[in-house]
C-alpha positions in Angstrom: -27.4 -53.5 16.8 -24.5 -50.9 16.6 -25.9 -47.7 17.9 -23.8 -44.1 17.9 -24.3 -42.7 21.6 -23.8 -39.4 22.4 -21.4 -38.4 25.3 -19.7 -35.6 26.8 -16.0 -34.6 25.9 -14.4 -33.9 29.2 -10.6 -33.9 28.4 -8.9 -34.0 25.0 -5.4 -35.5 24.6 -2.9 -36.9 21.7 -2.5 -40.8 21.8 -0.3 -42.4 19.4 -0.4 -39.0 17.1 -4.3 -39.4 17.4 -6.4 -36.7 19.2 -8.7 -38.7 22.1 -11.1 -37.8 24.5 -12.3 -38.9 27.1 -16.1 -38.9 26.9 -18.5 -39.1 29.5 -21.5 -41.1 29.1 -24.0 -40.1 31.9 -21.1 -41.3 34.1 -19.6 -44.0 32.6 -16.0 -42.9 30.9 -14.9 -44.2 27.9 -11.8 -42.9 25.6 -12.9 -42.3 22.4 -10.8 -40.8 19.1 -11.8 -37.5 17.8 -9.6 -37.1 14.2 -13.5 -37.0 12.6 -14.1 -33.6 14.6 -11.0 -31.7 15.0 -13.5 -28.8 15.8 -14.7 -30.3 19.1 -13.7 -28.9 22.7 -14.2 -29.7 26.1 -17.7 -29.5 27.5 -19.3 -30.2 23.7 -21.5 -33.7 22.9 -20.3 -35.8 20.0 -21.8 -38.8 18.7 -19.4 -41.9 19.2 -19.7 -44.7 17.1 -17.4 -47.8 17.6 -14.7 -45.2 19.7 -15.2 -42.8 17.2 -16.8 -39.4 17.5 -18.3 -38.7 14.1 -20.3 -35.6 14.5 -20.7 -33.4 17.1 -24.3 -32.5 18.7 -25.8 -29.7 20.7 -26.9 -30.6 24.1 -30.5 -31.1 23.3 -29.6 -33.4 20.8 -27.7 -35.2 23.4 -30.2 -35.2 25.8 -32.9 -36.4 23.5 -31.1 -39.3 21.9 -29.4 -40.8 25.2 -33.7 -40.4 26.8 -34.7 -42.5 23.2 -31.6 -44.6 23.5 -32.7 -45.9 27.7 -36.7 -45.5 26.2 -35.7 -48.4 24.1 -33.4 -50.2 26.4 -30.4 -50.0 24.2 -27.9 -47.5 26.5 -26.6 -49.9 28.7 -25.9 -52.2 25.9 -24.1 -49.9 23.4 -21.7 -48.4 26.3 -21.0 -52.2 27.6 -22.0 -51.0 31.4 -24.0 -53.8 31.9 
């Protein structure tokens, strides 16, 4: 199953003309690209699917999903930190 995982933006950068991040995922960081939500800044939760951000989330949200997302045994899976 292909899950979108909310993280933490932490830096933003251009790569290759793309805007990236680099998210933080209770710890484990992964780059992810950011062209779906130009809007997003440091310090703000997105939802990353497949290393892309496609919305961006309060920090409840965040919180909620990534406590479902280890409820269900999932997280370690869909960040590959296993």
């Amino acid at each position: 199953m292909c899950l979108g995982v909310p993280g933490k933006i932490i830096e933003i950068f251009s790569k290759d003309n793309l805007r990236m991040g680099r998210i933080d995922f209770g710890g484990v960081i992964r780059e992810a690209c950011l062209e779906y939500v130009p809007e997003a800044e440091v310090d703000e939760y997105v939802l990353i699917h497949v290393g892309f951000a496609i919305s961006r989330l309060s920090q409840e949200e965040a919180q909620e999903t990534l406590r479902l997302l280890r409820e269900i045994g999932e997280f370690d899976a869909e960040i590959g930190a296993e």
